[in-house]
N, C-alpha and C positions, 0 to 999 in steps of 0.2 A: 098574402102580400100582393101591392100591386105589381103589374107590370113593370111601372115606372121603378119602384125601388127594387127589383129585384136585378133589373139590367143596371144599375147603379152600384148594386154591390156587388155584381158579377166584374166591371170596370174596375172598382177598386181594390178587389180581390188579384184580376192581371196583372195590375199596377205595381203593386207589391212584390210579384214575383220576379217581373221583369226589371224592378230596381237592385233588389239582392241578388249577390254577386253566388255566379255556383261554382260549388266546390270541387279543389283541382282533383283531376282521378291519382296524380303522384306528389307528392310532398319533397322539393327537391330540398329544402331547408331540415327539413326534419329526418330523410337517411343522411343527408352527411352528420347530422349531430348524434346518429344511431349508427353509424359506421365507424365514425372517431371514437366513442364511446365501445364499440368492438374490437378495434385496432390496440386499444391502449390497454383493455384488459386481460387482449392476448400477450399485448412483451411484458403485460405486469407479468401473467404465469406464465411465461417463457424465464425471463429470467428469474424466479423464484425456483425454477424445476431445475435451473443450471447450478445456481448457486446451491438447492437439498444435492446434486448428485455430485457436487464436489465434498461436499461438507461428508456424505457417505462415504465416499473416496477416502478420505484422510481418518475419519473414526474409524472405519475399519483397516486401515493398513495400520493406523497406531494403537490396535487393540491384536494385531497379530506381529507385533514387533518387538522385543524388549529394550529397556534402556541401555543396555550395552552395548546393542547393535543399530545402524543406519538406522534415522528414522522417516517418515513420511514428513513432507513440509508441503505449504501449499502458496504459492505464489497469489501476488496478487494478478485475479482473474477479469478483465475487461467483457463486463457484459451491456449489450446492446446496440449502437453500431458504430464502428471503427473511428479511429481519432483523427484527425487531419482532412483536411480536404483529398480527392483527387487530383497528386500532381499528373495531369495530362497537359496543361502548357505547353510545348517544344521551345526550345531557346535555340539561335542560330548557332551552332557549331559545325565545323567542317574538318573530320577528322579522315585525310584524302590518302595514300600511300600504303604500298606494303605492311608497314609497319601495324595499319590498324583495319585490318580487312578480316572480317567477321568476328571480331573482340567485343566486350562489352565491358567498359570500365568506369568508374567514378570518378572524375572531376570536382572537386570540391563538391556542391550539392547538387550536379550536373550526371544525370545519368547518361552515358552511349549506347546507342546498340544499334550496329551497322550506321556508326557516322552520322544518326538521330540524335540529339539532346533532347530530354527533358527533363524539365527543376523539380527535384525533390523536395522544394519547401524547408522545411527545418529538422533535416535528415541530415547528417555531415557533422566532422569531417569525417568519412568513413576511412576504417583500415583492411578491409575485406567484404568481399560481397560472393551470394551462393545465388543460382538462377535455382529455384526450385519448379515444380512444376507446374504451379499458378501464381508463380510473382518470386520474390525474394525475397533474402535472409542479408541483410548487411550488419555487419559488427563497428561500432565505431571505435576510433584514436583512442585510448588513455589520457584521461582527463582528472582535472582535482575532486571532480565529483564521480569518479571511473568510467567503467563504458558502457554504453548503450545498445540495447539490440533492436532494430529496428523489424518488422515484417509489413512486403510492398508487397498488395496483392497484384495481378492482372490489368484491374481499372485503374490500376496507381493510388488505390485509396491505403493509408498508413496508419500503424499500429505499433506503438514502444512496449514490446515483448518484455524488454528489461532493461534496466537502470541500475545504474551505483555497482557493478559488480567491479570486484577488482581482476579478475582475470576471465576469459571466456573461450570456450571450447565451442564448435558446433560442429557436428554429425555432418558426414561426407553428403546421408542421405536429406539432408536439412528436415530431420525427424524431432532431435532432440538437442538438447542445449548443456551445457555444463560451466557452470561456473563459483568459485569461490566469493563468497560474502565473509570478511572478519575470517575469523579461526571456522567456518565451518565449507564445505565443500555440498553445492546442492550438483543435482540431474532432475531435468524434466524431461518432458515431452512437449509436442508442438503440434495440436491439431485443430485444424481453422482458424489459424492466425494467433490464437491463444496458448499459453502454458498449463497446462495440468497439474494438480497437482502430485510429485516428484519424493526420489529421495536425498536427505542430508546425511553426512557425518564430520563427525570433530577431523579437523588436518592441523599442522604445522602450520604459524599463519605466513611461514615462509612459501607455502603448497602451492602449486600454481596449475590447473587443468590445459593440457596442450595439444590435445586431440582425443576421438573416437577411436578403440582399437576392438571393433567388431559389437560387443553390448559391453565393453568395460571402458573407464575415461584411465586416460594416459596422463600421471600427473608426475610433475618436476618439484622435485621434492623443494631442493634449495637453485635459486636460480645463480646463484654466487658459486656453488661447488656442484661437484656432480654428483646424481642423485637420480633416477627416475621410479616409479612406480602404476603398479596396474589396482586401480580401484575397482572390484568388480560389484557394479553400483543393482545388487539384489536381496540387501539387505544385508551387508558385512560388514564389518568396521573396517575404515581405510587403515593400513598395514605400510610403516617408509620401506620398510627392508635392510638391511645391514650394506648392501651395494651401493658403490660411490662411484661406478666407476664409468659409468655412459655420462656424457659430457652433453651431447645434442639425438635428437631423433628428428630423422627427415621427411619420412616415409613408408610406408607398407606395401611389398611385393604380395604381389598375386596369391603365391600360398601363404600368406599371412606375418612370415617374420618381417620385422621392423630392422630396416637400414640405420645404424647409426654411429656417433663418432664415440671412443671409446678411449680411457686412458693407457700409454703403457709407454714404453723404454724402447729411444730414449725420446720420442714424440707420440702424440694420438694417431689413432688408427682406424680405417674404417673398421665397421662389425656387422654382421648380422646376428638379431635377436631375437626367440622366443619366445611368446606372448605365454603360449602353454605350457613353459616353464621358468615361471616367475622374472621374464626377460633374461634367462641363461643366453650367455656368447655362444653362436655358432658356428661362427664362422670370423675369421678377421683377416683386410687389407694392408698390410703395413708399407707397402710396397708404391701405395696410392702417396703421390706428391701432399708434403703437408695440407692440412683442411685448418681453415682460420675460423674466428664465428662467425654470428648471423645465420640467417634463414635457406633455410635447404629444401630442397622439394624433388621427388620420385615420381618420374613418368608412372601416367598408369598400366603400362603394360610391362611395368618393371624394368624398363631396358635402362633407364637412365637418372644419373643421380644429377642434380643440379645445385653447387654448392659454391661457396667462396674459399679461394686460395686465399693461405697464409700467407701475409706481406714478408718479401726477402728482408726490411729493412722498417725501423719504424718510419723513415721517408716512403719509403714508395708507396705504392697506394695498390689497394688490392682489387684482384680482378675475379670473374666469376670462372668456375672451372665447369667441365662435363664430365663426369666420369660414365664410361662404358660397364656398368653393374654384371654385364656377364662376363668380364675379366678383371674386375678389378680385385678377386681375391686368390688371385693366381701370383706366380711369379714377374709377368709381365702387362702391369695395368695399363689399359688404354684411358691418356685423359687429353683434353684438350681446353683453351684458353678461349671463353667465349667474348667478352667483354667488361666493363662497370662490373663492380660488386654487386650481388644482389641488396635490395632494398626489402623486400618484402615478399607473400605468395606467389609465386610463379600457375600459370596455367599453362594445359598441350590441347592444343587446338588440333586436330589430328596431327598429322604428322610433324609439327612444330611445338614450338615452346615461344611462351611469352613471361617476361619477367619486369619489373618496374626498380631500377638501377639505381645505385648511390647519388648519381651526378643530376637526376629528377628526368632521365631519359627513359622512353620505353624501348627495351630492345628484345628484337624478334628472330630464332633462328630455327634452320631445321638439321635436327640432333643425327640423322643419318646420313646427312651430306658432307662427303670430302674431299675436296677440303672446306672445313667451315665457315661459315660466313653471316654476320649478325649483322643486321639492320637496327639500327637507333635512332629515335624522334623525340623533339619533346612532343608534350601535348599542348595543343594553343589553346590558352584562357586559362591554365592550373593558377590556381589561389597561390602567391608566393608561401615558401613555406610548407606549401604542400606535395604529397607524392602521385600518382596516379593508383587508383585501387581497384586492381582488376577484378573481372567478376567470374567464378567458374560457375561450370556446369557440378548439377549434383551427380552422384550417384545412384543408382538402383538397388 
């Protein structure tokens, strides 16, 4: 080859290389289409692994249960990631005064906490709320379609635990849930914002679940006559009892018996009751100023019962009482006239009580102080129609 052609096709040879383009040493287009392709066949077998270990859960509890006794039921199970936006929004609230200094309560869809609002979106109207230990548990109002349970984690990202129930129980320790559907009576559990699933049994569809009484749900048999009972939710059939004769339950003292109001001659009376024995009477106040109905609530460290006085008259209007639990089943009960009827759950924020009153006021006192003296506000912005729903702390 001549000289000539071979520096010519050495030229065209450079030419070539220098026009094609070299290739990238990372391909940013092709990991993310091998990342996304990674991502998504992990929550496939993520949630495929959730939904075999529930489906195990319930085959094996209903192959070690007979049909005579409770059986396992499995809620519907939310897998993937939580419903709702995060309400972190703040809304301008200003809730200034004694009355609301370190409370946390529900304003229509407005949560507080230390005199903060933020909108919970389409959470409301709430009748109870639990602060648990990475967000909350709110129960809502009774509705045509029944009630909702709502679970707010931390970030404020939300989750409808449950729906349509007609009556709803939740766990001091905001662990577990109870509630009635139709004639049957469920219990779950509650962990990472989701239900497990739980057990059912056939009830009266009069039955109505009204607390946690250590691992048994506390149910009111007939809410029209009195009636209570202990469903010991381990695979038993719920049992009414031949007993009519507990009218209301308020509360659980320390060692365990249940504070409540009880039928007898020639008016009710307070009692104490027995969990560990079929809720036997063991005690009773009769001496205690007549108890009218409505919502009742027990200090936690037992000292104090917080309940509504029977109206002197059908005029007059009823007010909330105090009763001193470590006399009140003696000869000479200490009670005292706090203000408004109760409305709803009371909280005790240490050494005080918070309660949300018939007249849509919050009033605030401290049960050791005498003579006593209750502070009352409304709350500014409450939805008309609506009450204020306070929020407790759980228990351990």
């Amino acid at each position: 080859m001549a000289r000539e052609d071979l520096e010519q096709a050495l030229r065209e040879t450079l030419a070539r290389q220098a026009g094609a383009p070299r290739p990238l040493a990372v391909d940013p287009a092709g990991q993310a289409v091998r990342r996304a392709e990674r991502m998504q066949r992990r929550r496939t077998l993520t949630g495929v692994a959730l939904a075999a270990v529930a489906t195990v859960a319930v085959s094996t509890g209903m192959a070690q249960l007979n049909t005579d006794h409770a059986r396992y039921t499995s809620p519907t199970v939310v897998l993937g990631d939580p419903v709702g936006p995060p309400a972190t929004s703040t809304v301008p609230v200003r809730l200034d005064g004694p009355v609301f200094a370190g409370l946390s309560l529900v304003s229509g869809s407005t949560l507080v906490v230390d005199g903060r609002g933020t909108d919970l979106g389409g959470i409301g109207p709430v009748e109870r709320g639990l602060r648990t230990g990475d967000g909350w548990l709110f129960v809502g109002t009774p509705g045509a379609a029944g009630r909702t349970v709502w679970a707010v984690g931390g970030t404020g990202t939300s989750r409808v635990l449950l729906a349509g129930a007609d009556a709803v129980a939740v766990d001091p320790t905001g662990r577990r849930l109870a509630w009635r559907d139709g004639a049957e009576l469920h219990v779950a559990s509650i962990v990472n914002g989701q239900l497990l699933p739980g057990l059912r049994t056939p009830v009266p569809e009069s039955a109505t679940p009204v607390a946690f009484v250590g691992d048994d749900v506390l149910v009111r048999v007939r809410p029209d006559r009195g009636g209570f009972a202990l469903w010991r939710a381990d695979g038993s059939p719920f049992q009414a009892g031949p007993d009519r004769r507990v009218l209301d339950v308020y509360g659980r003292l320390p060692d365990g018996r249940l504070v409540a109001r009880v039928t007898a001659s020639p008016r009710p009376c307070l009692a104490l009751l027995d969990p560990a024995r079929a809720l036997a009477v063991s005690a009773t106040g009769c001496a205690v100023p007549a108890i009218g109905d409505g919502p009742g609530s027990v200090s936690p460290d037992g000292r104090w019962l917080l309940v509504n006085a029977a109206a002197e008259s059908r005029s007059a209007e009823a007010t909330a009482l105090l009763v001193d639990l470590a006399q009140a089943f003696g000869a000479q009960p200490v009670t005292r006239q706090v203000g408004p009827a109760v409305a709803g759950p009371a909280v005790w924020p240490a050494a005080e009580a918070a309660y949300p009153a018939v007249d849509g006021t919050l009033v605030r006192f401290e049960p050791d102080r005498n003579p006593l003296r209750a502070t009352a506000a409304l709350v500014p912005g409450l939805p008309a129609g609506h009450r204020p729903a306070l929020v407790a702390a759980a228990s351990r």
